[in-house]
VMD Tcl script that builds the backbone (N, CA, C; Angstrom):
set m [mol new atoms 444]
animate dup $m
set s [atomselect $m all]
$s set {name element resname resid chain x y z} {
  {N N UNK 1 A -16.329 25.346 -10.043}
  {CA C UNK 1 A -16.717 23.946 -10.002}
  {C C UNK 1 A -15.478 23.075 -9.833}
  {N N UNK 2 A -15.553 22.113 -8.647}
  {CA C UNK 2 A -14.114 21.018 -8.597}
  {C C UNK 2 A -14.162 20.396 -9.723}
  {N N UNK 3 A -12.905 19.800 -10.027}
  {CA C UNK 3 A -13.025 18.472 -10.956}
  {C C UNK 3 A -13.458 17.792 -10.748}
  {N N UNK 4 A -13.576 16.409 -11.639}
  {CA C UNK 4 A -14.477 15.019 -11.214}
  {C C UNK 4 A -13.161 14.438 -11.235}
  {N N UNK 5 A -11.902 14.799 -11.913}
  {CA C UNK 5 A -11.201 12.844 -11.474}
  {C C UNK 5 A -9.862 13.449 -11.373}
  {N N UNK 6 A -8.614 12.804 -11.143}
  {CA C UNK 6 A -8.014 12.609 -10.548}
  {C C UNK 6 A -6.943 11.842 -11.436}
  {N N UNK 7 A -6.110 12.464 -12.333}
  {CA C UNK 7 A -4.783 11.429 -12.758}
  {C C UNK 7 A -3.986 10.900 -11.512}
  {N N UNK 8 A -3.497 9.396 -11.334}
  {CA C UNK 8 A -3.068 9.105 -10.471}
  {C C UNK 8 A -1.725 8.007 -11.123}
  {N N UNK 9 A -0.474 8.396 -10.611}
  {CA C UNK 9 A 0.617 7.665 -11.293}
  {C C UNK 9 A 1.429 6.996 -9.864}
  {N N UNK 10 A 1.822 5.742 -10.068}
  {CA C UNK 10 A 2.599 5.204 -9.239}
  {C C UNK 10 A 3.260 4.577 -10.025}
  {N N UNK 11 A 4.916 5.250 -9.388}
  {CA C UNK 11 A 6.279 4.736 -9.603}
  {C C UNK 11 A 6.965 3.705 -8.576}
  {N N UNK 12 A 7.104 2.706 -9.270}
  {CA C UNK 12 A 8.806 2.497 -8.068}
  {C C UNK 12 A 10.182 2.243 -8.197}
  {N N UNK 13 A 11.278 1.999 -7.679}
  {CA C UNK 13 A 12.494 2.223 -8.436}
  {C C UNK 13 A 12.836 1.009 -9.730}
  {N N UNK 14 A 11.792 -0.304 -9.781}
  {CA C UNK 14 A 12.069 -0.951 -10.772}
  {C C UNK 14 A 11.112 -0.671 -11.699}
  {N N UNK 15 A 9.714 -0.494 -11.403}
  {CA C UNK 15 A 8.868 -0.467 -12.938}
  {C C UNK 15 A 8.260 1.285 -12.541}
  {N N UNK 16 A 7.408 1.322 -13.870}
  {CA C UNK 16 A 5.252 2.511 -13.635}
  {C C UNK 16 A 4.801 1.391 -13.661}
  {N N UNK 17 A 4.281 1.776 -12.288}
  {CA C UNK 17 A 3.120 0.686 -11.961}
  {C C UNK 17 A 1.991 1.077 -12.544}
  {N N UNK 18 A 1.639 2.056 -12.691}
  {CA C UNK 18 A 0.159 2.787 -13.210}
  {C C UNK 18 A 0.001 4.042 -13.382}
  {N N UNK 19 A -0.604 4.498 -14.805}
  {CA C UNK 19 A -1.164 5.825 -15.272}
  {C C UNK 19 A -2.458 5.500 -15.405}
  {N N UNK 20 A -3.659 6.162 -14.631}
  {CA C UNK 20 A -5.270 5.493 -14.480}
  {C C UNK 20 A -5.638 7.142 -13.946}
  {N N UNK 21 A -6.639 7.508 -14.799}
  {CA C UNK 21 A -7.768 8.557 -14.561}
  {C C UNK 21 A -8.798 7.622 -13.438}
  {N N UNK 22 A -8.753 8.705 -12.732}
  {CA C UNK 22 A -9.929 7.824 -11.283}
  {C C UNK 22 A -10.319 9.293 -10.660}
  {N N UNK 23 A -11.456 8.751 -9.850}
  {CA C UNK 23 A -11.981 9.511 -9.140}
  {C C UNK 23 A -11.786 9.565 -7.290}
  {N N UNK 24 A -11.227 9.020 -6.727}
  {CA C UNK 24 A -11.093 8.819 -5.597}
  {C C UNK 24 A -8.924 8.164 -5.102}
  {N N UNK 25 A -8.746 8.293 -4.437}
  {CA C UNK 25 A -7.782 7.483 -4.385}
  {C C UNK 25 A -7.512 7.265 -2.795}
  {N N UNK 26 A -7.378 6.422 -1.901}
  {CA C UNK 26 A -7.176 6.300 -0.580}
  {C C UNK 26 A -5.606 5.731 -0.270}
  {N N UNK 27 A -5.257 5.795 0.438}
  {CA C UNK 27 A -3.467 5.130 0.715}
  {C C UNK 27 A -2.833 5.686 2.415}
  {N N UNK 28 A -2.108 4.713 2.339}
  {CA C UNK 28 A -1.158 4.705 3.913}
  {C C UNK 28 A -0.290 5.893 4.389}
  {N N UNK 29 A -0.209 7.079 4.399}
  {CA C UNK 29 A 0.459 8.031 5.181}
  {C C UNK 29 A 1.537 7.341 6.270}
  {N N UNK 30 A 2.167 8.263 6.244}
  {CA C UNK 30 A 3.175 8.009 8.013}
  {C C UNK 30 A 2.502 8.012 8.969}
  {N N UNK 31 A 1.591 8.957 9.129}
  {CA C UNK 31 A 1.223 9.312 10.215}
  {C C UNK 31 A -0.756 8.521 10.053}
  {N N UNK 32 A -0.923 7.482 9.448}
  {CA C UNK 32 A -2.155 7.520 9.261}
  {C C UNK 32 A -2.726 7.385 7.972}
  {N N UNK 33 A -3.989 6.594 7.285}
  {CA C UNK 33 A -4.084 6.977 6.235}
  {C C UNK 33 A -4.962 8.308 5.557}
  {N N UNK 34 A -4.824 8.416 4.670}
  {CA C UNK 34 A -5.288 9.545 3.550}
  {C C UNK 34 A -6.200 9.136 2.478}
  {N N UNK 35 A -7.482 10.265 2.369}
  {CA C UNK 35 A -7.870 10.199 1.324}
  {C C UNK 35 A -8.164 11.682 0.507}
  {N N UNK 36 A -8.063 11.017 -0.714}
  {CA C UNK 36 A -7.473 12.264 -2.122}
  {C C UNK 36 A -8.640 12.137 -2.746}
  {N N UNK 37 A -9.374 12.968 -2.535}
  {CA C UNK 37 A -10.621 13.610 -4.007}
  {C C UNK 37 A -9.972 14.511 -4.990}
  {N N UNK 38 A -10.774 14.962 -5.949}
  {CA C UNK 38 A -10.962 16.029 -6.882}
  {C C UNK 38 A -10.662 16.892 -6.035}
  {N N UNK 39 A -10.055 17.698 -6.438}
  {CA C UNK 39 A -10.025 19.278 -5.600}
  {C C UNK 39 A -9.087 19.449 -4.438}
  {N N UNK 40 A -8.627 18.289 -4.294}
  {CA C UNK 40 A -7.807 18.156 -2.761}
  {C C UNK 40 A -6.522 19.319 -3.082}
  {N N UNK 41 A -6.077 19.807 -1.721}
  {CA C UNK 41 A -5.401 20.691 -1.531}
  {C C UNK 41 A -4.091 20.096 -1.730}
  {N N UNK 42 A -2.769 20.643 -2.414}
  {CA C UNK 42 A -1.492 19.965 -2.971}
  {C C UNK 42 A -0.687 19.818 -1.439}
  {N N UNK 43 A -0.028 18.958 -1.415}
  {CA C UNK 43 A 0.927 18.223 -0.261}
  {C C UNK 43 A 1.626 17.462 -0.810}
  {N N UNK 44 A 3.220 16.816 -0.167}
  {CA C UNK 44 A 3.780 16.253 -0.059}
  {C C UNK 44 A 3.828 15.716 1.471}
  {N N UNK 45 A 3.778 14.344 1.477}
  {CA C UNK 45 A 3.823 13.445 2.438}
  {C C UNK 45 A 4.572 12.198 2.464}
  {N N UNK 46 A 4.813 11.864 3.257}
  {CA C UNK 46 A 5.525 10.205 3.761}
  {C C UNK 46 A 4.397 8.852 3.597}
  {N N UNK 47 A 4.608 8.013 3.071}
  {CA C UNK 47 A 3.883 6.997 2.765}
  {C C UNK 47 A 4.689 6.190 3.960}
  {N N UNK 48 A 3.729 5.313 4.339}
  {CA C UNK 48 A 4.134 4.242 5.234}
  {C C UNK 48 A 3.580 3.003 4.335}
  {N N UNK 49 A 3.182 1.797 5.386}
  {CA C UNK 49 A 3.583 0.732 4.611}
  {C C UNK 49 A 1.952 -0.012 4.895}
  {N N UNK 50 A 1.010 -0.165 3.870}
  {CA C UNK 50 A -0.647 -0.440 4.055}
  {C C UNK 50 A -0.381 -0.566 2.222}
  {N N UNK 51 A -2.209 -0.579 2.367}
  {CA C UNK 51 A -2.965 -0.716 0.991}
  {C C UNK 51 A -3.059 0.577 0.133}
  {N N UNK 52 A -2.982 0.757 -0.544}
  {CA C UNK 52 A -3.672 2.073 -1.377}
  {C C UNK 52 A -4.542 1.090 -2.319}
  {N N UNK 53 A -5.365 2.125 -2.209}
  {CA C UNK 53 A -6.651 2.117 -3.683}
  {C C UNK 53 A -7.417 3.058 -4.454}
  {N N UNK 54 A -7.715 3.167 -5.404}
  {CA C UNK 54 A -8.139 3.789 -5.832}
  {C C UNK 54 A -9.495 3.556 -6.430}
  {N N UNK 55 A -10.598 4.532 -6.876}
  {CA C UNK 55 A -11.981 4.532 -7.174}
  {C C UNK 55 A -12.134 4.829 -8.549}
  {N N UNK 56 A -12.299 3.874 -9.557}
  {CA C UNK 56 A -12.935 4.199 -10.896}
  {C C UNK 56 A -14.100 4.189 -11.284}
  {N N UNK 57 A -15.076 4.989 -11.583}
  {CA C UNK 57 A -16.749 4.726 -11.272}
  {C C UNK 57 A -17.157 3.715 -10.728}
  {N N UNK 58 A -17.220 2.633 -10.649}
  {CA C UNK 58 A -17.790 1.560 -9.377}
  {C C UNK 58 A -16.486 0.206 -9.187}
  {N N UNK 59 A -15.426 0.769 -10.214}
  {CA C UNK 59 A -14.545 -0.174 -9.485}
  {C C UNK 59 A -13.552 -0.030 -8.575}
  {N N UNK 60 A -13.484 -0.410 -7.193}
  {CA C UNK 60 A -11.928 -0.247 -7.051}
  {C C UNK 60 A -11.117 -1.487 -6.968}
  {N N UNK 61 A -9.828 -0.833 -6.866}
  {CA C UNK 61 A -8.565 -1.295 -7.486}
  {C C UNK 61 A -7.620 -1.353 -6.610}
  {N N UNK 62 A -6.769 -2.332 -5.868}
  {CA C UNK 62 A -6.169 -2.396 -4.550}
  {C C UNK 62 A -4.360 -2.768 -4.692}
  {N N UNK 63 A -3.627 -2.206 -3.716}
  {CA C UNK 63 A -2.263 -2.269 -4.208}
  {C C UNK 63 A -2.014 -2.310 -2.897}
  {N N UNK 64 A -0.845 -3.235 -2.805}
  {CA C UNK 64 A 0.324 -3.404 -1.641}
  {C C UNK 64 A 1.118 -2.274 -1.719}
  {N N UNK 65 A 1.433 -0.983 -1.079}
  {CA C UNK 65 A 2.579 -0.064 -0.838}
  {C C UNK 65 A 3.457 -0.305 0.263}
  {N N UNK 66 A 4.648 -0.323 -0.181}
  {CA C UNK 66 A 5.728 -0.368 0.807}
  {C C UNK 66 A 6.404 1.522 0.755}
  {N N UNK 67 A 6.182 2.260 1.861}
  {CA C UNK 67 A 6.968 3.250 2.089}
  {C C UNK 67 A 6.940 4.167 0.914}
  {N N UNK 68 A 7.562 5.526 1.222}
  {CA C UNK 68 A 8.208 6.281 -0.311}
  {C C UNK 68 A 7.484 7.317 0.283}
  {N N UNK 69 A 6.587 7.950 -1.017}
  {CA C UNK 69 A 6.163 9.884 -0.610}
  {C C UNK 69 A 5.328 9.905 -2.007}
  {N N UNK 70 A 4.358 10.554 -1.270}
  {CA C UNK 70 A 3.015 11.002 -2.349}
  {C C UNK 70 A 3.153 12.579 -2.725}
  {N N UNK 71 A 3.201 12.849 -3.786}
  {CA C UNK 71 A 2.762 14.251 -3.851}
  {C C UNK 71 A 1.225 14.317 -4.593}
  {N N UNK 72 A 0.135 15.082 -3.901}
  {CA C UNK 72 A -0.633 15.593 -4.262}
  {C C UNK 72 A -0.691 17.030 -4.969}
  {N N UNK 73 A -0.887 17.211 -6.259}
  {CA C UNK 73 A -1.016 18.456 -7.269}
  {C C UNK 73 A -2.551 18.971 -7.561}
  {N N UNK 74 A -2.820 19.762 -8.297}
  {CA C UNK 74 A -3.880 20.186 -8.604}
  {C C UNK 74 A -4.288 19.089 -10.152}
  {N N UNK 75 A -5.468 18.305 -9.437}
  {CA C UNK 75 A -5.619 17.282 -10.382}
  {C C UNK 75 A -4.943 15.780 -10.686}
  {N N UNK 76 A -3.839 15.975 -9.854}
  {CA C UNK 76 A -2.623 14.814 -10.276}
  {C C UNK 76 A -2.005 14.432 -8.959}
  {N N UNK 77 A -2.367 13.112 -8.718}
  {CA C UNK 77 A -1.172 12.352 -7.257}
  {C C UNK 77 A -0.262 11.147 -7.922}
  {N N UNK 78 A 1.059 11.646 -7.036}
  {CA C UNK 78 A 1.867 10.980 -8.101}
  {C C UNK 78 A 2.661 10.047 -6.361}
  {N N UNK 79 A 2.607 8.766 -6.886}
  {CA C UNK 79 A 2.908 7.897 -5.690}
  {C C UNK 79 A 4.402 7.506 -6.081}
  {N N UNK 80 A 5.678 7.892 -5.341}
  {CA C UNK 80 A 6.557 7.105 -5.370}
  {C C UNK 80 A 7.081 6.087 -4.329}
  {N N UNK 81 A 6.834 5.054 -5.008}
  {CA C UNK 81 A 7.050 3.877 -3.544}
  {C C UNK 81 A 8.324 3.354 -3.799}
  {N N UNK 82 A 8.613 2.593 -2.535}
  {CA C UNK 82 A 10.121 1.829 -2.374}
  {C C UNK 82 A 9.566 0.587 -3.370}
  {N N UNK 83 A 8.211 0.353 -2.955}
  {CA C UNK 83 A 7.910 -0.878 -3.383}
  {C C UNK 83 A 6.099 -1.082 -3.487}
  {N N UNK 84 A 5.618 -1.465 -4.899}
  {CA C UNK 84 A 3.860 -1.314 -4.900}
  {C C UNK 84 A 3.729 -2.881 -5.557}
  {N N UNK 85 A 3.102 -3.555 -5.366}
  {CA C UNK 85 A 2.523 -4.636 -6.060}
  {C C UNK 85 A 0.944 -4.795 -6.434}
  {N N UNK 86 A -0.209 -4.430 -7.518}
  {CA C UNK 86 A -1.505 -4.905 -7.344}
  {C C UNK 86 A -1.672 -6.223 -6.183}
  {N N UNK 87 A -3.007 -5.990 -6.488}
  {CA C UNK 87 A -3.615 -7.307 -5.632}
  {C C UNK 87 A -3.346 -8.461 -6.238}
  {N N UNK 88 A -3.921 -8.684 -7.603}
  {CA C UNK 88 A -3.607 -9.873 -8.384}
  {C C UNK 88 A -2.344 -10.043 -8.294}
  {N N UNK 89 A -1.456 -9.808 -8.336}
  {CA C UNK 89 A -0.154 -9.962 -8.736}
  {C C UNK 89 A 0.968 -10.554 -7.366}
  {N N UNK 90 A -0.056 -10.472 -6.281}
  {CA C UNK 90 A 0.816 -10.917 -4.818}
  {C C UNK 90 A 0.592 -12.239 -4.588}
  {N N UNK 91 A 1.439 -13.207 -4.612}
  {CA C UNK 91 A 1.840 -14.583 -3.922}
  {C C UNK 91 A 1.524 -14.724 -2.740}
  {N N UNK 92 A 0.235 -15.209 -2.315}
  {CA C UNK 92 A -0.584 -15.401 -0.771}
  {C C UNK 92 A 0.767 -16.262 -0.241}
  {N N UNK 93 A 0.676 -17.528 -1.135}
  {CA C UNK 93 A 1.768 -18.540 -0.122}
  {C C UNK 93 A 2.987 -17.954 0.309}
  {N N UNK 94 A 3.926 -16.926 -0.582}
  {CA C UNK 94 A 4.738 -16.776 -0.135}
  {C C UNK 94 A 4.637 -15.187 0.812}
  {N N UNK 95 A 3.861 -14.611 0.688}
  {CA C UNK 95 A 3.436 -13.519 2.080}
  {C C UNK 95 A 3.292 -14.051 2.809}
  {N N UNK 96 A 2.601 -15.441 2.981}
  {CA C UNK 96 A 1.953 -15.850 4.320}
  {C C UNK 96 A 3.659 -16.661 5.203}
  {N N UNK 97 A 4.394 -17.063 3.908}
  {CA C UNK 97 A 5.409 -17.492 4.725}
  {C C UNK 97 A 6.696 -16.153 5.314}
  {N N UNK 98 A 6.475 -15.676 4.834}
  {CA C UNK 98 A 7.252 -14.199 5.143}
  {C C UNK 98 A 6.344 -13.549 6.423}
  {N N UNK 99 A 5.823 -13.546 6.570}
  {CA C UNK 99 A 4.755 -13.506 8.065}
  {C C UNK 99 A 4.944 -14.341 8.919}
  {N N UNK 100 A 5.675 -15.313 8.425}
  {CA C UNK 100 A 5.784 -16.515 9.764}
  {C C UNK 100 A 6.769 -16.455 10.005}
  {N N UNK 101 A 8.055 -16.047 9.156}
  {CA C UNK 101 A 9.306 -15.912 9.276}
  {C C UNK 101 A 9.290 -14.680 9.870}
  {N N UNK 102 A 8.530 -13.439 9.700}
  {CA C UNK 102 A 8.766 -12.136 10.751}
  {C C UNK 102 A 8.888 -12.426 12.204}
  {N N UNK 103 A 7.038 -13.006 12.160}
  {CA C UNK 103 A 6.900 -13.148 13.378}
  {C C UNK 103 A 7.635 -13.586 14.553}
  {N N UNK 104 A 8.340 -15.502 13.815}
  {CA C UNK 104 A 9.088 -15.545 14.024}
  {C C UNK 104 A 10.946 -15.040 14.761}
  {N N UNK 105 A 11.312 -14.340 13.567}
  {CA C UNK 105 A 12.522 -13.214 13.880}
  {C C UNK 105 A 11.845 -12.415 14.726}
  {N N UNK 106 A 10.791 -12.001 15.216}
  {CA C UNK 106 A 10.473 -10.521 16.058}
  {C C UNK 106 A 10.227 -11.526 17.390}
  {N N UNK 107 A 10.110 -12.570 17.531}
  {CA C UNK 107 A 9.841 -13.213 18.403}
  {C C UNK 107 A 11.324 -13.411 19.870}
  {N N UNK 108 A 12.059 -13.312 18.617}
  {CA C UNK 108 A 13.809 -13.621 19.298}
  {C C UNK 108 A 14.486 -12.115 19.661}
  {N N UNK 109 A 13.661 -11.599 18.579}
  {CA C UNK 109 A 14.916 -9.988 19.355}
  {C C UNK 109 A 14.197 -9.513 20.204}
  {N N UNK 110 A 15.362 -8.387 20.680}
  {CA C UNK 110 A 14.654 -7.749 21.941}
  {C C UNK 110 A 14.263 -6.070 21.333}
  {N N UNK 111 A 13.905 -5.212 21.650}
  {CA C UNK 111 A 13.481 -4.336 21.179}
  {C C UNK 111 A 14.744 -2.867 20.846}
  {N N UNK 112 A 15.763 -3.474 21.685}
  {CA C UNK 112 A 16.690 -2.562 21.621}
  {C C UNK 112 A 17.826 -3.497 20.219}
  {N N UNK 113 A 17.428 -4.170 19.838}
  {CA C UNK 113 A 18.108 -4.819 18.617}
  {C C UNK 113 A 18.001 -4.537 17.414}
  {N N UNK 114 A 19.437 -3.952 16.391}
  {CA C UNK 114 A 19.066 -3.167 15.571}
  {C C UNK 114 A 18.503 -4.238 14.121}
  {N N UNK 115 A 18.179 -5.243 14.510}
  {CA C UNK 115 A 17.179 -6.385 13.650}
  {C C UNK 115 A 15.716 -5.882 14.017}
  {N N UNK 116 A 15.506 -5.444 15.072}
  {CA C UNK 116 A 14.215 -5.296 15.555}
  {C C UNK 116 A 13.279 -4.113 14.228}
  {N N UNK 117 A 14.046 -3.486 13.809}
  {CA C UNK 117 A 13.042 -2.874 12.842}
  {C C UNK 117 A 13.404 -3.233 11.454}
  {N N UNK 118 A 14.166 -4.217 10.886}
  {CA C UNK 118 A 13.941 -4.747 9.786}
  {C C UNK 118 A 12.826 -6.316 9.960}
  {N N UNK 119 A 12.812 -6.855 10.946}
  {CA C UNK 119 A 11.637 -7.734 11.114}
  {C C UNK 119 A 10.733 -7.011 11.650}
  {N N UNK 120 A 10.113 -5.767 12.210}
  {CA C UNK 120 A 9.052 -5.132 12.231}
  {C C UNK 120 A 8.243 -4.515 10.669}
  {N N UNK 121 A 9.441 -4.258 9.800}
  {CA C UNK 121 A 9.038 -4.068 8.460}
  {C C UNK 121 A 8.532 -4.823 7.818}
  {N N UNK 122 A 9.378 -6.008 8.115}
  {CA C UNK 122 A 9.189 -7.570 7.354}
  {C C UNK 122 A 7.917 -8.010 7.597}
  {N N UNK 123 A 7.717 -7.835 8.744}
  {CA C UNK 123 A 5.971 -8.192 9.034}
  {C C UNK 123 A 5.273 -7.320 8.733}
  {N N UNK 124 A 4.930 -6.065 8.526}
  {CA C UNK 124 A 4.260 -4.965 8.333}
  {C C UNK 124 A 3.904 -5.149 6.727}
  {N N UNK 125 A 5.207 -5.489 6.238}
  {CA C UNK 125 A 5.002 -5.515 4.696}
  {C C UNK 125 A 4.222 -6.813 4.554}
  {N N UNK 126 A 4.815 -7.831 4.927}
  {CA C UNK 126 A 3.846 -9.355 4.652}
  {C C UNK 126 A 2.246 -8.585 5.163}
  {N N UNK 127 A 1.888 -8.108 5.743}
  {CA C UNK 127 A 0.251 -7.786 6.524}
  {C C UNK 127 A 0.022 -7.246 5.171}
  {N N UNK 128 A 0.739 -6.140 4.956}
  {CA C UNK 128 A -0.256 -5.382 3.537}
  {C C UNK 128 A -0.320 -6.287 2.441}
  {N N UNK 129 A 0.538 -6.703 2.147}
  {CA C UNK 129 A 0.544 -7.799 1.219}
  {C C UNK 129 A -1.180 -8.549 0.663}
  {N N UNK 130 A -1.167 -9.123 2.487}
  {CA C UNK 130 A -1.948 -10.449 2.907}
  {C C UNK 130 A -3.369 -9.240 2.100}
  {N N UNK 131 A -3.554 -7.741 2.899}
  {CA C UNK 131 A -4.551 -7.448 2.935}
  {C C UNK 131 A -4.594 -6.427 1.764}
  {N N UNK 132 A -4.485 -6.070 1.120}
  {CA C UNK 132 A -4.444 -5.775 -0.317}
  {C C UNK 132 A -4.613 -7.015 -1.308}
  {N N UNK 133 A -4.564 -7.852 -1.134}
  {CA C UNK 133 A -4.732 -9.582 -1.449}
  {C C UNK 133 A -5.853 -9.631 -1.376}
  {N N UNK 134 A -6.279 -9.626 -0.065}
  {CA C UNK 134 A -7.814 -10.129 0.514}
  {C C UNK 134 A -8.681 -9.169 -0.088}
  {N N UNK 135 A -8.421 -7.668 -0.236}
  {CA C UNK 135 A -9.379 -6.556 -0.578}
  {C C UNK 135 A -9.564 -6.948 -2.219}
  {N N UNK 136 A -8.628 -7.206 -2.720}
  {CA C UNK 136 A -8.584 -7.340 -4.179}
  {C C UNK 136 A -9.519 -8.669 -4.438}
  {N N UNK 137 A -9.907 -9.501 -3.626}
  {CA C UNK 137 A -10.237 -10.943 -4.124}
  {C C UNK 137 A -9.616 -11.855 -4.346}
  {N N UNK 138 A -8.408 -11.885 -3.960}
  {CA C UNK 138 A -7.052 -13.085 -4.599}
  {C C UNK 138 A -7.773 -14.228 -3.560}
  {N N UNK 139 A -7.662 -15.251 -3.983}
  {CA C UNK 139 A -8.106 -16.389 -3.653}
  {C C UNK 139 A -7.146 -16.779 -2.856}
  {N N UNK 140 A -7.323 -17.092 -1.267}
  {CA C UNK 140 A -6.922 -17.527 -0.179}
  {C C UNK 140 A -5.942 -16.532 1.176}
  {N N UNK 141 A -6.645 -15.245 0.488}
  {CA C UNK 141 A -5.875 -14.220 0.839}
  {C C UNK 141 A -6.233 -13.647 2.439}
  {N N UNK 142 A -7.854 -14.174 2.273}
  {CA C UNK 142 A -8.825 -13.551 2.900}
  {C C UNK 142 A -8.729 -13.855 4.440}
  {N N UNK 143 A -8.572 -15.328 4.729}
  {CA C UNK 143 A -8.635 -15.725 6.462}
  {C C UNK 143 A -7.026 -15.190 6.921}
  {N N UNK 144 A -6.078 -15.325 6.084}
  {CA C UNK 144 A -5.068 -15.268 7.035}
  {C C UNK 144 A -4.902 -13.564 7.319}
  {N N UNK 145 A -5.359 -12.543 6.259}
  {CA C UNK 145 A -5.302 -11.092 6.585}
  {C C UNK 145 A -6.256 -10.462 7.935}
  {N N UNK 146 A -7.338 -11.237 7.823}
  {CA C UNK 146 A -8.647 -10.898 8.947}
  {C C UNK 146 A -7.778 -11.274 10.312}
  {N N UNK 147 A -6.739 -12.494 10.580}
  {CA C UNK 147 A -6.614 -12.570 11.856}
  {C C UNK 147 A -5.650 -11.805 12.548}
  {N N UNK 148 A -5.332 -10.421 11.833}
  {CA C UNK 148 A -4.090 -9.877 12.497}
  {C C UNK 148 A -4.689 -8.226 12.409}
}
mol reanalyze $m
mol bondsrecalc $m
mol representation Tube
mol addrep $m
Protein backbone atom coordinates (compact mmCIF):
# COMPACT_ATOMS: atom_id res chain seq x y z
CA UNK A 1 0.00 0.00 0.00
CA UNK A 2 1.55 3.74 -0.98
CA UNK A 3 1.53 6.29 1.61
CA UNK A 4 -1.02 9.03 1.92
CA UNK A 5 1.30 12.14 2.61
CA UNK A 6 4.27 13.50 2.01
CA UNK A 7 6.74 15.50 4.58
CA UNK A 8 7.72 18.45 2.60
CA UNK A 9 10.63 20.96 3.85
CA UNK A 10 11.80 24.11 2.14
CA UNK A 11 15.07 25.74 2.88
CA UNK A 12 16.78 28.82 1.72
CA UNK A 13 20.12 30.28 2.46
CA UNK A 14 18.48 32.92 4.92
CA UNK A 15 15.49 31.21 6.74
CA UNK A 16 13.06 27.15 6.92
CA UNK A 17 10.56 28.29 5.15
CA UNK A 18 8.41 25.22 5.99
CA UNK A 19 8.05 21.75 7.74
CA UNK A 20 4.15 20.76 6.58
CA UNK A 21 2.84 17.05 6.25
CA UNK A 22 0.80 17.29 2.83
CA UNK A 23 -0.40 15.21 0.40
CA UNK A 24 0.45 16.45 -2.99
CA UNK A 25 3.19 18.92 -3.80
CA UNK A 26 3.62 20.55 -7.46
CA UNK A 27 6.80 23.00 -8.33
CA UNK A 28 9.05 24.44 -11.26
CA UNK A 29 11.78 21.96 -12.55
CA UNK A 30 14.52 23.13 -15.11
CA UNK A 31 13.29 21.45 -17.55
CA UNK A 32 9.45 21.92 -16.83
CA UNK A 33 7.24 21.53 -13.98
CA UNK A 34 6.79 18.49 -11.57
CA UNK A 35 4.43 16.82 -9.64
CA UNK A 36 5.26 14.72 -6.29
CA UNK A 37 2.63 12.25 -4.79
CA UNK A 38 2.93 9.62 -2.11
CA UNK A 39 5.00 6.99 -3.47
CA UNK A 40 6.90 9.02 -6.02
CA UNK A 41 10.11 7.55 -7.15
CA UNK A 42 13.43 9.42 -5.31
CA UNK A 43 15.30 12.09 -7.67
CA UNK A 44 17.32 14.91 -7.49
CA UNK A 45 16.58 17.77 -9.81
CA UNK A 46 17.17 21.49 -10.78
CA UNK A 47 14.47 23.87 -9.77
CA UNK A 48 13.94 26.75 -12.04
CA UNK A 49 12.19 29.81 -11.28
CA UNK A 50 7.79 29.45 -11.07
CA UNK A 51 5.30 28.68 -8.23
CA UNK A 52 5.42 25.62 -6.10
CA UNK A 53 2.47 24.39 -4.09
CA UNK A 54 1.49 22.14 -2.19
CA UNK A 55 -1.95 20.05 -1.27
CA UNK A 56 -3.23 19.73 2.36
CA UNK A 57 -6.65 17.93 2.33
CA UNK A 58 -8.57 20.71 0.53
CA UNK A 59 -6.12 23.41 1.04
CA UNK A 60 -3.52 24.56 -1.12
CA UNK A 61 -0.75 26.63 -0.31
CA UNK A 62 1.33 28.71 -2.93
CA UNK A 63 5.06 29.93 -2.91
CA UNK A 64 7.28 32.07 -5.15
CA UNK A 65 10.59 29.76 -5.91
CA UNK A 66 13.56 31.24 -7.23
CA UNK A 67 16.04 28.36 -8.59
CA UNK A 68 18.06 25.73 -6.25
CA UNK A 69 17.35 21.64 -6.35
CA UNK A 70 14.65 19.39 -4.99
CA UNK A 71 15.41 16.13 -3.70
CA UNK A 72 12.65 13.70 -3.70
CA UNK A 73 13.05 10.63 -0.90
CA UNK A 74 10.86 7.93 0.05
CA UNK A 75 8.12 9.93 1.81
CA UNK A 76 10.10 13.25 2.13
CA UNK A 77 10.83 16.31 -0.59
CA UNK A 78 13.16 18.54 0.62
CA UNK A 79 13.26 21.98 -1.51
CA UNK A 80 16.43 23.97 -1.43
CA UNK A 81 15.93 27.32 -3.02
CA UNK A 82 18.20 30.37 -3.77
CA UNK A 83 15.13 32.09 -2.83
CA UNK A 84 11.08 31.02 -1.68
CA UNK A 85 8.61 33.59 -0.47
CA UNK A 86 4.65 32.39 0.43
CA UNK A 87 1.98 34.09 -1.34
CA UNK A 88 0.92 36.26 1.54
CA UNK A 89 4.10 37.47 2.23
CA UNK A 90 4.97 39.02 -1.52
CA UNK A 91 4.74 42.88 -2.11
CA UNK A 92 2.42 43.11 -5.43
CA UNK A 93 3.60 46.90 -5.67
CA UNK A 94 6.99 46.23 -5.47
CA UNK A 95 7.03 42.93 -7.98
CA UNK A 96 5.01 44.81 -10.22
CA UNK A 97 7.72 47.54 -10.20
CA UNK A 98 10.60 45.10 -10.62
CA UNK A 99 8.70 43.86 -13.80
CA UNK A 100 8.76 47.18 -15.22
CA UNK A 101 12.23 47.74 -14.43
CA UNK A 102 13.12 44.14 -16.16
CA UNK A 103 11.21 44.69 -18.90
CA UNK A 104 12.49 47.73 -19.19
CA UNK A 105 16.50 46.68 -18.85
CA UNK A 106 15.64 43.65 -21.36
CA UNK A 107 14.30 46.16 -23.61
CA UNK A 108 17.95 47.95 -24.09
CA UNK A 109 20.23 44.91 -24.25
CA UNK A 110 20.93 42.94 -26.97
CA UNK A 111 20.93 39.28 -26.51
CA UNK A 112 24.58 38.72 -26.74
CA UNK A 113 24.92 41.06 -23.50
CA UNK A 114 26.17 39.57 -20.47
CA UNK A 115 23.17 41.80 -18.56
CA UNK A 116 20.89 39.95 -20.80
CA UNK A 117 20.42 37.05 -18.35
CA UNK A 118 20.41 38.85 -15.12
CA UNK A 119 17.33 41.00 -16.50
CA UNK A 120 15.87 37.79 -18.00
CA UNK A 121 15.95 36.47 -14.31
CA UNK A 122 14.82 39.71 -13.00
CA UNK A 123 11.71 39.36 -14.95
CA UNK A 124 11.16 35.70 -14.59
CA UNK A 125 11.40 36.16 -10.88
CA UNK A 126 9.01 39.37 -10.73
CA UNK A 127 6.31 36.86 -13.02
CA UNK A 128 6.44 34.18 -10.24
CA UNK A 129 6.20 36.52 -7.72
CA UNK A 130 3.08 38.32 -9.49
CA UNK A 131 1.66 34.63 -9.93
CA UNK A 132 2.10 32.82 -6.79
CA UNK A 133 0.46 36.20 -5.48
CA UNK A 134 -2.48 35.86 -7.69
CA UNK A 135 -2.81 31.89 -6.96
CA UNK A 136 -2.59 32.58 -3.26
CA UNK A 137 -5.36 35.42 -3.27
CA UNK A 138 -3.13 38.45 -2.37
CA UNK A 139 -5.18 41.28 -3.23
CA UNK A 140 -4.21 43.04 -6.50
CA UNK A 141 -2.03 40.37 -7.60
CA UNK A 142 -4.42 38.93 -9.97
CA UNK A 143 -4.73 41.34 -13.37
CA UNK A 144 -1.19 42.15 -13.62
CA UNK A 145 -0.02 38.11 -13.43
CA UNK A 146 -2.92 37.02 -16.11
CA UNK A 147 -1.38 39.51 -18.71
CA UNK A 148 1.95 37.88 -19.26
Amino acid sequence: MLPQDIELDIVTPERFVLHETVQSVELPGKEGDMGILPGHAPLLSELGVGTLSYRKGSDVEYFAVIRGFVEVLPGRVIVLADACERAEEIDVARARAALERAKSEMATKSFADADWDRASLALNRALARLQAAAKGGVAGASEESSRH
